[in-house]
PDB file of N, CA, C and O in Angstrom:
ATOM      1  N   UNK A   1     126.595  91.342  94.922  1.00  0.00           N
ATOM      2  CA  UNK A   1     127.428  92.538  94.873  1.00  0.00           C
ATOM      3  C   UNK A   1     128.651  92.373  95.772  1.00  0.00           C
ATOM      4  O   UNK A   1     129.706  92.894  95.411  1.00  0.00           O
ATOM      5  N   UNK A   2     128.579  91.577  97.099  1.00  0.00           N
ATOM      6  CA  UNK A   2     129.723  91.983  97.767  1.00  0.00           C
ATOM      7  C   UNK A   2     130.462  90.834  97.615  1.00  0.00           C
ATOM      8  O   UNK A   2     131.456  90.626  98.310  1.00  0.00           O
ATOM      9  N   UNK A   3     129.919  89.757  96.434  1.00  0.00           N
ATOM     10  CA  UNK A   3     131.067  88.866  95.896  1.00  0.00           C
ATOM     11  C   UNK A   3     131.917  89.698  95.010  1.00  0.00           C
ATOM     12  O   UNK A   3     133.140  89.815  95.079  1.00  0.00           O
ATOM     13  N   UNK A   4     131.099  90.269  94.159  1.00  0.00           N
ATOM     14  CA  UNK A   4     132.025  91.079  93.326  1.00  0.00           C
ATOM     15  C   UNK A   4     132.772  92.076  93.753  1.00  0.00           C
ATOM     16  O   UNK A   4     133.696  92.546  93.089  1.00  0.00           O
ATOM     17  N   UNK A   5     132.405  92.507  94.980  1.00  0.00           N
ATOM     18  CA  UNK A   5     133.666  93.663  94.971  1.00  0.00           C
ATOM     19  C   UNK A   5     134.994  92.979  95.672  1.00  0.00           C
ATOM     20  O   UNK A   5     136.046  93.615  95.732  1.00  0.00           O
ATOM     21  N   UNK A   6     134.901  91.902  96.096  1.00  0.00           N
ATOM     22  CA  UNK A   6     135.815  90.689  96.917  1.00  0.00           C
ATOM     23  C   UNK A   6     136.511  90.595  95.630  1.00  0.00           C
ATOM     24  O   UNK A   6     137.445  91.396  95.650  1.00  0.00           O
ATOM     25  N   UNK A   7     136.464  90.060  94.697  1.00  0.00           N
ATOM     26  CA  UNK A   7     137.001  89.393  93.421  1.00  0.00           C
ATOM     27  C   UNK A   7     137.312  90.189  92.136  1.00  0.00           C
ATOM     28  O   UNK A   7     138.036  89.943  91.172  1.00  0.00           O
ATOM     29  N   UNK A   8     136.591  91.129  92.424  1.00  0.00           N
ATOM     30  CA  UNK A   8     137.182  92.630  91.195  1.00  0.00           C
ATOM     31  C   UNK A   8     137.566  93.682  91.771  1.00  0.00           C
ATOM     32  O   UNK A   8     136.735  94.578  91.919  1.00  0.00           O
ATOM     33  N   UNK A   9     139.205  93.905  92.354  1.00  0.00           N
ATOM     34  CA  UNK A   9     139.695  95.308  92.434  1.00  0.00           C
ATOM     35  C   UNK A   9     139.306  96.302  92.102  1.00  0.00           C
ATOM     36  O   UNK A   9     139.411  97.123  93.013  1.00  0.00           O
ATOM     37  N   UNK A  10     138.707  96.860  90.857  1.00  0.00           N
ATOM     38  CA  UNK A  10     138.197  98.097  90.220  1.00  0.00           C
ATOM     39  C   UNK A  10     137.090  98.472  91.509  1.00  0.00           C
ATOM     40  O   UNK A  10     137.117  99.229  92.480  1.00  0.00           O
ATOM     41  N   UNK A  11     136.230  97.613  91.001  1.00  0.00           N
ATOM     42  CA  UNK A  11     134.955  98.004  92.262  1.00  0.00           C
ATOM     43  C   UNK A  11     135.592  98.929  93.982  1.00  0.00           C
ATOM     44  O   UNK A  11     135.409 100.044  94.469  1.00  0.00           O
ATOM     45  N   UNK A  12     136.501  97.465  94.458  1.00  0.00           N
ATOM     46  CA  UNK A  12     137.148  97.863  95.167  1.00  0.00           C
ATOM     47  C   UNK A  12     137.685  99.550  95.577  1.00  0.00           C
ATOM     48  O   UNK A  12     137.323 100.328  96.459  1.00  0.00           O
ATOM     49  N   UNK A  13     138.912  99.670  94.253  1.00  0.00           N
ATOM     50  CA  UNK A  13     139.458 100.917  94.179  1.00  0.00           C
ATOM     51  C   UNK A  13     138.263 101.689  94.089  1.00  0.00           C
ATOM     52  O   UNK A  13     138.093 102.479  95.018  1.00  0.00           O
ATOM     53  N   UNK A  14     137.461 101.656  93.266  1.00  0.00           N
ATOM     54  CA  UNK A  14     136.566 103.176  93.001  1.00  0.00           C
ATOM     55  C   UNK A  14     136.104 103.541  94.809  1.00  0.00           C
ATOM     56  O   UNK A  14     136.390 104.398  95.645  1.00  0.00           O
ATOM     57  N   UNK A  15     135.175 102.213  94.723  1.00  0.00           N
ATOM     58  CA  UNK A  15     134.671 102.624  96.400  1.00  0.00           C
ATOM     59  C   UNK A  15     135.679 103.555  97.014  1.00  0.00           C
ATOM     60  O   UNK A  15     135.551 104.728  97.363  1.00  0.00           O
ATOM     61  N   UNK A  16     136.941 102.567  97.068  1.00  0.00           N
ATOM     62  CA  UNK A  16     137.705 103.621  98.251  1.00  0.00           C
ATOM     63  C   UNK A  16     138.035 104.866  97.856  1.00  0.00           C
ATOM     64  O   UNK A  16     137.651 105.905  98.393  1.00  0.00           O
ATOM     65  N   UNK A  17     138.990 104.737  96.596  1.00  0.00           N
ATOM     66  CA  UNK A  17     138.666 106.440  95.986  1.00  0.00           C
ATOM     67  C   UNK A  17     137.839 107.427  96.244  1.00  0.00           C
ATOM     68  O   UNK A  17     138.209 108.565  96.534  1.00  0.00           O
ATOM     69  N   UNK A  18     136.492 107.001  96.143  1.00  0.00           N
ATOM     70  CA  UNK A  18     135.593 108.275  96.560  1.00  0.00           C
ATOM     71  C   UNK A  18     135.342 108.116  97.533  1.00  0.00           C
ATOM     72  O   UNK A  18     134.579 109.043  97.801  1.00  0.00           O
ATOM     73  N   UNK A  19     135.454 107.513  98.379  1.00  0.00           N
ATOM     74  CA  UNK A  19     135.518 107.957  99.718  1.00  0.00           C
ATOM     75  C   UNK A  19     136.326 108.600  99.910  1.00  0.00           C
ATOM     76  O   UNK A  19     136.011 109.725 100.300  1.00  0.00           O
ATOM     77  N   UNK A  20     137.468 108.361  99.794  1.00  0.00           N
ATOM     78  CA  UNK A  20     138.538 109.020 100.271  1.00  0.00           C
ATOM     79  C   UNK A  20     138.261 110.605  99.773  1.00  0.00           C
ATOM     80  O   UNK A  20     138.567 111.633 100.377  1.00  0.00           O
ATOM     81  N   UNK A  21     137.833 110.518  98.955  1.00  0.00           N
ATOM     82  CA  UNK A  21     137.708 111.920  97.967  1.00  0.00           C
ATOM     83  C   UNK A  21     136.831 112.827  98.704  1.00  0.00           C
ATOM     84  O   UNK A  21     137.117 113.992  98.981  1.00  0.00           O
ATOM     85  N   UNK A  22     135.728 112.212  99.011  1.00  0.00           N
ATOM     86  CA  UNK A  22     134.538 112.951  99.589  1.00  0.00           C
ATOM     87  C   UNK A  22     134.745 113.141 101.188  1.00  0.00           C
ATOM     88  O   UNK A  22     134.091 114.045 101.708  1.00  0.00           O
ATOM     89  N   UNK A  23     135.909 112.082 102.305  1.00  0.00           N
ATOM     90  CA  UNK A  23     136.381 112.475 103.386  1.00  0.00           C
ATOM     91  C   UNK A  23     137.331 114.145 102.982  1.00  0.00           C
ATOM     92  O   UNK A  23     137.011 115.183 103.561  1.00  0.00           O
ATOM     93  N   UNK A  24     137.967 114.124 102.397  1.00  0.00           N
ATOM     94  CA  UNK A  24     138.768 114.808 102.368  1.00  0.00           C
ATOM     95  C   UNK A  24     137.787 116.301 102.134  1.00  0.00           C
ATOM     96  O   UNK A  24     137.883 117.256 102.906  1.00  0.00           O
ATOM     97  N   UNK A  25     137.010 116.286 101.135  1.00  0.00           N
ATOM     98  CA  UNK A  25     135.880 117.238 100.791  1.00  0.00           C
ATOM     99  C   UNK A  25     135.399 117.979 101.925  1.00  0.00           C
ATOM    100  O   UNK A  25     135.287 119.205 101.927  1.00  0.00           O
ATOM    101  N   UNK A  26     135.137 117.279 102.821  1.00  0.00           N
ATOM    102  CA  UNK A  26     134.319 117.184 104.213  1.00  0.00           C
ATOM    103  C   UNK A  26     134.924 117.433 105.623  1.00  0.00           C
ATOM    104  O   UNK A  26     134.121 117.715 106.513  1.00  0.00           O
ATOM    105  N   UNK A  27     135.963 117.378 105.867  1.00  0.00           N
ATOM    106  CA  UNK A  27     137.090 117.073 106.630  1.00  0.00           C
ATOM    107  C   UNK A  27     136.748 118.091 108.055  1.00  0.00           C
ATOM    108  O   UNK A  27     136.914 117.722 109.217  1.00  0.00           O
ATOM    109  N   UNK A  28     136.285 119.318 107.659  1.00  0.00           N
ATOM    110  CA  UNK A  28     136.031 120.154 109.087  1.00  0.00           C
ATOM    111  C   UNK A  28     134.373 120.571 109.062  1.00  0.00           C
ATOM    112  O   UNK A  28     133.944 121.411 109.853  1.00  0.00           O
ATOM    113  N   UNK A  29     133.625 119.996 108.221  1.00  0.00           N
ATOM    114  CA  UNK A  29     132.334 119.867 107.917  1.00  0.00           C
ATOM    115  C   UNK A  29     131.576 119.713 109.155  1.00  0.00           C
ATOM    116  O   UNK A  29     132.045 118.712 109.696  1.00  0.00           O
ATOM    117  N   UNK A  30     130.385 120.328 110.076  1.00  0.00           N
ATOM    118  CA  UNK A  30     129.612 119.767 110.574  1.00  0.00           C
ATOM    119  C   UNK A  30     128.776 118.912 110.523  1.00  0.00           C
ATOM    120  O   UNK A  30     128.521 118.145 111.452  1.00  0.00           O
ATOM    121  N   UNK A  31     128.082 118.926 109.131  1.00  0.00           N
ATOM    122  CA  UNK A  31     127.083 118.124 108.485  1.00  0.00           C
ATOM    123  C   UNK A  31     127.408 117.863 107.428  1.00  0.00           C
ATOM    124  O   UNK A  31     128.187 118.612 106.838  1.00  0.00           O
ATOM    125  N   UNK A  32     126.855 116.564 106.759  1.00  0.00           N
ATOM    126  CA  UNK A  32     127.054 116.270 105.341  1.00  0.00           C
ATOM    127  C   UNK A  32     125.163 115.620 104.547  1.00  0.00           C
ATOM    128  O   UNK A  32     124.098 115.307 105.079  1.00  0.00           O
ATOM    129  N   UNK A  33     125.518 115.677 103.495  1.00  0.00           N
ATOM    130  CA  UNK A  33     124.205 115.575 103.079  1.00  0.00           C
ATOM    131  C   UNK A  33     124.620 114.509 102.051  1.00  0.00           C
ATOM    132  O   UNK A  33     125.273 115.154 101.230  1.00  0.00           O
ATOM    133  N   UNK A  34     124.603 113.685 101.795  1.00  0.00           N
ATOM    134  CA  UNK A  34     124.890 112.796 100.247  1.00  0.00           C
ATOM    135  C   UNK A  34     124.200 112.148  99.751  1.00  0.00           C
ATOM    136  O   UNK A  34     123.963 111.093 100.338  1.00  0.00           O
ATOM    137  N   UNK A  35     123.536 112.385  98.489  1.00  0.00           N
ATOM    138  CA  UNK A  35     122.422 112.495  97.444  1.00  0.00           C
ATOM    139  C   UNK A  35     123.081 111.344  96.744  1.00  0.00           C
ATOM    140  O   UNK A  35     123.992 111.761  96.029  1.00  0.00           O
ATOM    141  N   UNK A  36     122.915 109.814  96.691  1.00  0.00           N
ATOM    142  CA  UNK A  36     123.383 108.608  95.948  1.00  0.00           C
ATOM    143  C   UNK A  36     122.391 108.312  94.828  1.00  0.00           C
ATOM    144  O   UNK A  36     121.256 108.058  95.232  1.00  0.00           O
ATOM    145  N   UNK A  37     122.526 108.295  93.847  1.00  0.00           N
ATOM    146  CA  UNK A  37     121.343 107.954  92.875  1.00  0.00           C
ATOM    147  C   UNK A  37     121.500 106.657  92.349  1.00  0.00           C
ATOM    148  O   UNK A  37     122.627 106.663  91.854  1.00  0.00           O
ATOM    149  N   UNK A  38     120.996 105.557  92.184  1.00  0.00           N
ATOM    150  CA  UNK A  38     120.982 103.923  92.327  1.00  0.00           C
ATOM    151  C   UNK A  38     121.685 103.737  93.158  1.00  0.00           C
ATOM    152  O   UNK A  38     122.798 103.318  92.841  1.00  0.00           O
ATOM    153  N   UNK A  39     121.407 103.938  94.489  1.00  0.00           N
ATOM    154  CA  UNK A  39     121.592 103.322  95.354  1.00  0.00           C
ATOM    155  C   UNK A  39     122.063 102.084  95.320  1.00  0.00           C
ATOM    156  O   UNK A  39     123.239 101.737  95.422  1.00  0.00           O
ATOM    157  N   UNK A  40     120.927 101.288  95.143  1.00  0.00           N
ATOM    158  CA  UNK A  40     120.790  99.699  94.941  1.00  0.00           C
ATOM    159  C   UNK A  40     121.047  99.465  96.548  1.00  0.00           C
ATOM    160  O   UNK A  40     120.222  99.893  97.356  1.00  0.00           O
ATOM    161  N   UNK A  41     122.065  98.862  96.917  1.00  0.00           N
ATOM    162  CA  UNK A  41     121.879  98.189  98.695  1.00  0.00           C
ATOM    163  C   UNK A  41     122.757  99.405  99.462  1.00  0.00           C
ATOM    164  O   UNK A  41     122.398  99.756 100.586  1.00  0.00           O
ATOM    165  N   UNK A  42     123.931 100.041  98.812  1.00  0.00           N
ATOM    166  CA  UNK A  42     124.486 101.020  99.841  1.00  0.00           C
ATOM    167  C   UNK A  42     125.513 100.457 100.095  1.00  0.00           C
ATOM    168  O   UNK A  42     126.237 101.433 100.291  1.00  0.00           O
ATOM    169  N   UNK A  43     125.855  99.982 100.177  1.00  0.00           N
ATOM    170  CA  UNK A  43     126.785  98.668 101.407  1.00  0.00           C
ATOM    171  C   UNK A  43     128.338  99.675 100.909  1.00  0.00           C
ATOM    172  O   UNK A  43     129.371  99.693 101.578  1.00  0.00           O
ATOM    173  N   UNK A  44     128.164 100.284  99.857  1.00  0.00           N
ATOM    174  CA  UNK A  44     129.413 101.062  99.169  1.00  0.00           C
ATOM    175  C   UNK A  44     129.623 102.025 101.150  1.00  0.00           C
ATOM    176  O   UNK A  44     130.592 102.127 101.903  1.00  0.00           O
ATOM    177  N   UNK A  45     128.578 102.374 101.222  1.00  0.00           N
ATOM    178  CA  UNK A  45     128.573 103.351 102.321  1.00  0.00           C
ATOM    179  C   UNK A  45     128.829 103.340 104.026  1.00  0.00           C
ATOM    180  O   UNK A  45     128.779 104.174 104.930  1.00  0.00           O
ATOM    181  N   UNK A  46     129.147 101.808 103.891  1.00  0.00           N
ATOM    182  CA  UNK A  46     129.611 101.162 105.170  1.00  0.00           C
ATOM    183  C   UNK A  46     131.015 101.438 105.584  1.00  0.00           C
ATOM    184  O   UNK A  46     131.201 101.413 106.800  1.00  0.00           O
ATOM    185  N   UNK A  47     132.117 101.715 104.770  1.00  0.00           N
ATOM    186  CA  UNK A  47     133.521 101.877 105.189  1.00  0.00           C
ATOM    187  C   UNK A  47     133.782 103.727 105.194  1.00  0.00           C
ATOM    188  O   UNK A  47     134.741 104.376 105.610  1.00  0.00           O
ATOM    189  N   UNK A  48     132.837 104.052 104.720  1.00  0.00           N
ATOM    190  CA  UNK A  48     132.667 105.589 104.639  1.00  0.00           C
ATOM    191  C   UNK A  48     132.201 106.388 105.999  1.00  0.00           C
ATOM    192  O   UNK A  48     132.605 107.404 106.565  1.00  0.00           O
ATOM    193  N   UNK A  49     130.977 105.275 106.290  1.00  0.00           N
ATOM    194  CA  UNK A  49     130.879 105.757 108.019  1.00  0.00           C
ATOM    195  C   UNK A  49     131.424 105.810 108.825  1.00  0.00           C
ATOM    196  O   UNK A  49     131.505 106.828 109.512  1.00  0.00           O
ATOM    197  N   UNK A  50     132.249 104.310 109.153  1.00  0.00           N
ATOM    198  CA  UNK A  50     133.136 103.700 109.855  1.00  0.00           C
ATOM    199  C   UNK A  50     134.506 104.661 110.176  1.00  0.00           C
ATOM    200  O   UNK A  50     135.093 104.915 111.228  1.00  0.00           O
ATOM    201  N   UNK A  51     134.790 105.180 108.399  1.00  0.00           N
ATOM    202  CA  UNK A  51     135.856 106.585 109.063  1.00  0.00           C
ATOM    203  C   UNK A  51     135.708 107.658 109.054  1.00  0.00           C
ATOM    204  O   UNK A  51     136.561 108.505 108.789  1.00  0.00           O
ATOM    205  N   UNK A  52     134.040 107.916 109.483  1.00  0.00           N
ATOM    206  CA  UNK A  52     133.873 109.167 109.325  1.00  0.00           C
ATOM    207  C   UNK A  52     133.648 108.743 111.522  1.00  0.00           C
ATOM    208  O   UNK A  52     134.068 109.609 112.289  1.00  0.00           O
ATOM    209  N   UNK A  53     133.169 107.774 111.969  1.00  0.00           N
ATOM    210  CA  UNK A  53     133.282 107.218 113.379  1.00  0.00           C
ATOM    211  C   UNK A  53     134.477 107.412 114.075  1.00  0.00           C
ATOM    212  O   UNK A  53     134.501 107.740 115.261  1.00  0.00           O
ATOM    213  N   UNK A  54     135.862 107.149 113.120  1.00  0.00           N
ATOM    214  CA  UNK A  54     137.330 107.329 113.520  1.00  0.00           C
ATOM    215  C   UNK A  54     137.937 108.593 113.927  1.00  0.00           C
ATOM    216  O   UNK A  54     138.683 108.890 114.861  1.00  0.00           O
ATOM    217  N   UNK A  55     137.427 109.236 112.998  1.00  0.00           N
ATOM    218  CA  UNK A  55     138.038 110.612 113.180  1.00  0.00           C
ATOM    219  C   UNK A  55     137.901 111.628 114.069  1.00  0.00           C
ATOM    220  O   UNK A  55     136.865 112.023 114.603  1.00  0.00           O
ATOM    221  N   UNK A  56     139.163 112.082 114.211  1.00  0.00           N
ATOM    222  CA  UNK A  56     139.188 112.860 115.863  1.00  0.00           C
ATOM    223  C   UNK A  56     137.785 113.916 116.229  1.00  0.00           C
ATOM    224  O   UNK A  56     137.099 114.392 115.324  1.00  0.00           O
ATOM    225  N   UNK A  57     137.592 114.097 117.274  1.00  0.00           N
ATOM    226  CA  UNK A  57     136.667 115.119 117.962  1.00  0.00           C
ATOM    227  C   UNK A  57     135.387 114.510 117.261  1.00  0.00           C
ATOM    228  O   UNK A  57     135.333 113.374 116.790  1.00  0.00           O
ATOM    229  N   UNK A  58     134.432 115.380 117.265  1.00  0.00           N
ATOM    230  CA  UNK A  58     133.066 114.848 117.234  1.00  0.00           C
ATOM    231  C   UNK A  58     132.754 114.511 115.675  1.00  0.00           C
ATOM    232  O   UNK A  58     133.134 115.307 114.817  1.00  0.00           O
ATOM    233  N   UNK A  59     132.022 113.262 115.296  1.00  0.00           N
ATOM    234  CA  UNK A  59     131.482 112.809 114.261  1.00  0.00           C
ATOM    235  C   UNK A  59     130.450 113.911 113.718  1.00  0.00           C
ATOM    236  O   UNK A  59     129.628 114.454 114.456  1.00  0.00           O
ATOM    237  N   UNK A  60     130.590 114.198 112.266  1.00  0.00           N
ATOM    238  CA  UNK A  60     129.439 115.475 112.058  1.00  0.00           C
ATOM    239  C   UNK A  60     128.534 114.215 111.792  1.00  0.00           C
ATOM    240  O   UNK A  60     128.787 113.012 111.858  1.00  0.00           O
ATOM    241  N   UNK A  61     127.215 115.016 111.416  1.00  0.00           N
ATOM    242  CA  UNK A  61     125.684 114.890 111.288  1.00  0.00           C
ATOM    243  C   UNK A  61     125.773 114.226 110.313  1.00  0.00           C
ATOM    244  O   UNK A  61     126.672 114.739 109.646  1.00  0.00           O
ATOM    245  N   UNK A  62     125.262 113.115 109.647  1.00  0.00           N
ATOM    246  CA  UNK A  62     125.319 112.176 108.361  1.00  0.00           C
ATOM    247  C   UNK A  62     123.915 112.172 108.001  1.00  0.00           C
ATOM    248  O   UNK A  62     122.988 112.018 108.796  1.00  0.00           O
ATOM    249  N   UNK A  63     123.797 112.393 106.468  1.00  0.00           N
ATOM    250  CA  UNK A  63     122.625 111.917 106.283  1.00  0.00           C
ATOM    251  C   UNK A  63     122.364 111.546 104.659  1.00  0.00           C
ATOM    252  O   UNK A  63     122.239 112.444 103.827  1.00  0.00           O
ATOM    253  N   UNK A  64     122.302 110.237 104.336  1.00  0.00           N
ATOM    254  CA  UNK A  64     122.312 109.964 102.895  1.00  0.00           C
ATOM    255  C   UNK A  64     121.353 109.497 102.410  1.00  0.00           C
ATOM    256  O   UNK A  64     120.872 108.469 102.885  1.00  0.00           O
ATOM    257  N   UNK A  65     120.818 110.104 101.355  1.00  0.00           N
ATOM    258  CA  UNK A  65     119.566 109.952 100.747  1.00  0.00           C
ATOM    259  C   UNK A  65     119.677 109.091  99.565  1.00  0.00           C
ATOM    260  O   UNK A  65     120.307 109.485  98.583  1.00  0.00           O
ATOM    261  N   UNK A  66     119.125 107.973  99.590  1.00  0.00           N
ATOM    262  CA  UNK A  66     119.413 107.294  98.489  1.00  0.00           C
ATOM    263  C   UNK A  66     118.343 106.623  97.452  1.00  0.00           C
ATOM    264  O   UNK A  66     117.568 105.694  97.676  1.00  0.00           O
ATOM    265  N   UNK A  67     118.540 107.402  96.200  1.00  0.00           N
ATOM    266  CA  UNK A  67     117.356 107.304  94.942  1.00  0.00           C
ATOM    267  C   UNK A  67     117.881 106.073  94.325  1.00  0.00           C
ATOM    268  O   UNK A  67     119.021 105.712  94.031  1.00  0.00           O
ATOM    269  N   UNK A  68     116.718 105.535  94.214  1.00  0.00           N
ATOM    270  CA  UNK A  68     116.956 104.168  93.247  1.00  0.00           C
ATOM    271  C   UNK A  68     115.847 104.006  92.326  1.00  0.00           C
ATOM    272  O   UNK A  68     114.703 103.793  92.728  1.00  0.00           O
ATOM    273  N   UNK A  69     116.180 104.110  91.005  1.00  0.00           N
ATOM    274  CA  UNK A  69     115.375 103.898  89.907  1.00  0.00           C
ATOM    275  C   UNK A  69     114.547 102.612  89.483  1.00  0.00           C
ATOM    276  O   UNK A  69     115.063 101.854  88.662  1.00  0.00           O
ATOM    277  N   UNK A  70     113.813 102.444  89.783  1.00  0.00           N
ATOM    278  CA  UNK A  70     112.646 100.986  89.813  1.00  0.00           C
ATOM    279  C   UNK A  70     111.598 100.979  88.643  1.00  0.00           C
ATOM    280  O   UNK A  70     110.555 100.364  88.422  1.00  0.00           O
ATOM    281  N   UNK A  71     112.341 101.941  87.991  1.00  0.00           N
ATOM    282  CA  UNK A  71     111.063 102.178  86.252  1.00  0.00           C
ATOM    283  C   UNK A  71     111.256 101.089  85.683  1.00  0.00           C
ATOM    284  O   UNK A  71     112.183 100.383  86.079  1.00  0.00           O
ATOM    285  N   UNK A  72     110.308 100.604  84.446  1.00  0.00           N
ATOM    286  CA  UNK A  72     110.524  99.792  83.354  1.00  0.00           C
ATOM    287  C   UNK A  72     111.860  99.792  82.450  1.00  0.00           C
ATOM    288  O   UNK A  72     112.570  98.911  81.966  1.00  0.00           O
ATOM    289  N   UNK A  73     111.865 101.313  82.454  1.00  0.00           N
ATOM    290  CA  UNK A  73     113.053 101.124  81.756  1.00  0.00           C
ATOM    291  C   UNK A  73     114.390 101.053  82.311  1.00  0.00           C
ATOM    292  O   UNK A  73     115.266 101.100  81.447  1.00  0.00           O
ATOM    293  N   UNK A  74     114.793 100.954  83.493  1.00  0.00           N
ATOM    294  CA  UNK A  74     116.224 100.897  84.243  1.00  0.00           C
ATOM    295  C   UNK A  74     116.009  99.338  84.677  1.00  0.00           C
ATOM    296  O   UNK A  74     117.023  98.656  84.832  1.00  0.00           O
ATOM    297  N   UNK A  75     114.782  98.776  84.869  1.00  0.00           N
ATOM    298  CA  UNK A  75     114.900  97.289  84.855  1.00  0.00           C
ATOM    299  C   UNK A  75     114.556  95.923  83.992  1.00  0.00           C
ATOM    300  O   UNK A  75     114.040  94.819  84.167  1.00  0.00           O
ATOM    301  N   UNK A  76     115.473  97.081  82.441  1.00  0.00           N
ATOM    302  CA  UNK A  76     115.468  96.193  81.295  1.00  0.00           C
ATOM    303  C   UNK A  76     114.423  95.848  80.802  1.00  0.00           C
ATOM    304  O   UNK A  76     114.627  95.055  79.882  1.00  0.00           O
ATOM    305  N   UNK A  77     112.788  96.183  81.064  1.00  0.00           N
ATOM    306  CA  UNK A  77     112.018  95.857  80.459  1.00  0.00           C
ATOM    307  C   UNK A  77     111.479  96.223  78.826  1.00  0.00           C
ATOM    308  O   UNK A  77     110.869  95.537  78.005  1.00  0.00           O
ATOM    309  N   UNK A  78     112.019  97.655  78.781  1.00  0.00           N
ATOM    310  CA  UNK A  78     111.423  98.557  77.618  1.00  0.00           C
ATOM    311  C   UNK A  78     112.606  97.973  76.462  1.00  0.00           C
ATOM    312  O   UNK A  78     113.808  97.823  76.682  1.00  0.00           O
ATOM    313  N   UNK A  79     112.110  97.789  75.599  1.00  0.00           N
ATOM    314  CA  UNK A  79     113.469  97.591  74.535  1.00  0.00           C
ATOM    315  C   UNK A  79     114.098  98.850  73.532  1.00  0.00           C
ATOM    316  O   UNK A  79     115.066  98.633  72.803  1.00  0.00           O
TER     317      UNK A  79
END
């Protein structure tokens, strides 16, 4: 995964996009709650912390819950 987001812009842009989208959402927020569904590794969620760490006065409360689908059928088995 984090070859591909090195070597395909899209990936790239989206990540930052919604971050950016969901900082902005959040901006005088105490707490945040974010519900990720396929997860898979997260790693999307590493530059999201980092400026949520930056930003002036106190860092709110983080907490991301992340569902990842491990059925037969999301891992191509069922035809």
């Amino acid at each position: 995964m984090h070859v591909l987001y090195e070597i395909c812009p899209y990936w790239k842009f989206a990540y930052t996009s919604a971050n950016a989208i969901l900082k902005e959402a959040m901006e005088d927020k105490p707490r945040v709650h974010i519900v990720d569904f396929q997860i898979a590794q997260g790693s999307q969620w590493v530059p999201f912390i980092q400026s949520l760490a930056r930003r002036p006065g106190v860092p709110p409360f983080l907490c991301i819950t992340g569902i990842d689908d491990r059925s037969r059928y999301m891992l191509g088995e069922v035809g």
